[in-house]
DRENDO-1510 file (C-alpha; in Angstrom, 1 decimal, always signed):
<recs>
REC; n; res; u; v; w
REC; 1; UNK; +10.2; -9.7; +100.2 .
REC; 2; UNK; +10.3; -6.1; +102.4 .
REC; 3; UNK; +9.8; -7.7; +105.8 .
REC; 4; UNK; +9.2; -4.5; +107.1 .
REC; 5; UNK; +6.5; -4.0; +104.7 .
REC; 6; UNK; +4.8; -6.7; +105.4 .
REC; 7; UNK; +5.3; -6.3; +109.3 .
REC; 8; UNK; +3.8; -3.3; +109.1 .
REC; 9; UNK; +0.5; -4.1; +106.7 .
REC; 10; UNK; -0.3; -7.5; +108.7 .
REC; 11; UNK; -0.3; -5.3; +112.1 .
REC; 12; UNK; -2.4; -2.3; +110.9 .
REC; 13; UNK; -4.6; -4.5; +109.0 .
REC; 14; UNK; -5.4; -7.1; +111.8 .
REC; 15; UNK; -6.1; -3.8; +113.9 .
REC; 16; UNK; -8.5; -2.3; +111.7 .
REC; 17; UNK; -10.3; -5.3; +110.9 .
REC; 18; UNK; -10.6; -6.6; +114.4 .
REC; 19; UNK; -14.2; -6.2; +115.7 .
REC; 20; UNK; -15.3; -4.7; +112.5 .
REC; 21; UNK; -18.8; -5.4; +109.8 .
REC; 22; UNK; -16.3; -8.0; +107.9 .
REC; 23; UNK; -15.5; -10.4; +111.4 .
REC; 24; UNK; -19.5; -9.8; +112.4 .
REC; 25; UNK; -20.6; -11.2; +109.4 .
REC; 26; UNK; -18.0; -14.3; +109.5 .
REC; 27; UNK; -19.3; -14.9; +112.7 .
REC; 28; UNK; -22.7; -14.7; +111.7 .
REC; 29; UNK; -22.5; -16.4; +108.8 .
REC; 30; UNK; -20.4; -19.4; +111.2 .
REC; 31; UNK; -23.1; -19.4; +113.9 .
REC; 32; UNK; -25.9; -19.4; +110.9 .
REC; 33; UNK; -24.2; -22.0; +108.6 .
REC; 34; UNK; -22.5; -24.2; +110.7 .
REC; 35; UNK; -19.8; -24.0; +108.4 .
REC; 36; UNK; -17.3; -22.5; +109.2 .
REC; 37; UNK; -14.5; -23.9; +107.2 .
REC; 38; UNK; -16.3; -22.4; +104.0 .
REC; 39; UNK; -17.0; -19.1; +105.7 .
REC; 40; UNK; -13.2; -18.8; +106.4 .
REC; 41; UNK; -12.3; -19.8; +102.8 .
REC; 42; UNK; -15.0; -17.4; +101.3 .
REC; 43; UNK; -13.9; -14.5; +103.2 .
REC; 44; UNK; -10.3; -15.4; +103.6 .
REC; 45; UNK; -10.4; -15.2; +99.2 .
REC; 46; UNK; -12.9; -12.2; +99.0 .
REC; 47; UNK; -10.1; -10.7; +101.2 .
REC; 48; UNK; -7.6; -11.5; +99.1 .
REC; 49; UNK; -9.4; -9.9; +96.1 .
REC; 50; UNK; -9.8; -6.5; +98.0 .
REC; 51; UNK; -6.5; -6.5; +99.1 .
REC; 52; UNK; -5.2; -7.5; +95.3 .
REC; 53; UNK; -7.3; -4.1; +93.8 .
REC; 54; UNK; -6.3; -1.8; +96.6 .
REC; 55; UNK; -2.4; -3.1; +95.9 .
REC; 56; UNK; -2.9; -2.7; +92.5 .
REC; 57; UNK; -4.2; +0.7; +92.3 .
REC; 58; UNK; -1.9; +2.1; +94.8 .
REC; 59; UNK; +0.9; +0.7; +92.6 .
REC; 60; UNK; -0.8; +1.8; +89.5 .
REC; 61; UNK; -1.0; +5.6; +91.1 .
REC; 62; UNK; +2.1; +5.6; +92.8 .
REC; 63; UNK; +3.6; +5.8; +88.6 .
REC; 64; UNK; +1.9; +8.9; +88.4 .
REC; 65; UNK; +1.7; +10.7; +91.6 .
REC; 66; UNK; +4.2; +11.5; +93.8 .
REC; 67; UNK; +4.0; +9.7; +96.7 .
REC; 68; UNK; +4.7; +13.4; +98.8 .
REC; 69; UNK; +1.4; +14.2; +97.1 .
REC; 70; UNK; -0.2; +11.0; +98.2 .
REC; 71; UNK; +0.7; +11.4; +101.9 .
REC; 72; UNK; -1.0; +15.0; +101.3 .
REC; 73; UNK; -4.4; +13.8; +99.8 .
REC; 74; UNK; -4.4; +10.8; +101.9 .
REC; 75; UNK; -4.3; +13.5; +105.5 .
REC; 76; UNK; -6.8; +15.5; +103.8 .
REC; 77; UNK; -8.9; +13.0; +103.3 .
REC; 78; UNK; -8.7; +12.0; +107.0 .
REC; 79; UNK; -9.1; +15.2; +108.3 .
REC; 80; UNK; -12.2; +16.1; +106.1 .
REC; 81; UNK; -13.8; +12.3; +107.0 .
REC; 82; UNK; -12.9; +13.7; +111.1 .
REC; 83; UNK; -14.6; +16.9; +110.6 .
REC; 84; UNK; -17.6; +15.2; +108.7 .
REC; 85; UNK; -17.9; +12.6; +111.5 .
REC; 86; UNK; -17.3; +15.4; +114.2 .
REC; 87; UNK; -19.9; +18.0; +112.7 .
REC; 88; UNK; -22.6; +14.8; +112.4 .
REC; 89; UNK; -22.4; +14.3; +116.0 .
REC; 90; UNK; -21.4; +10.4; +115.2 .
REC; 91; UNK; -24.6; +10.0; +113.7 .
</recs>
């Protein structure tokens, strides 16, 4: 196991999933369902799933494309979401 690796992917994904639509709907669905154990378990797998794909295709393009041309796509697709969001006004 690349401890690193998984340093680094638990801390940027607890980050970016703090406070966002995924935790507002588990604590909606909680506060609705009174169940919280299977609202856990139900996102905690459906998590798991979306994590599995996105590991999975990264691995599956990393065979293909260079990962100096991945770093590339991935800041211009940053910068051109930032531009879109900036033009919109936040809209």
């Amino acid at each position: 196991m690349n401890w690193t690796a998984f340093a680094t992917t638990f801390g940027l994904v607890l980050l970016a999933e703090m406070g966002d639509k995924t935790q507002l709907a588990v604590v909606t669905l909680s506060a609705r369902t009174s169940a919280p154990l299977s609202v856990f378990v139900g996102a905690s797998v459906a998590l798991v799933a979306v994590t599995l794909v996105g590991a999975a295709g990264g691995a599956l393009v990393a065979r293909w494309v260079p990962a100096a041309l991945l770093h590339r796509l991935a800041a211009l697709a940053f910068i051109a979401i930032g531009l879109l969001m900036l033009l919109r006004g936040g809209d």
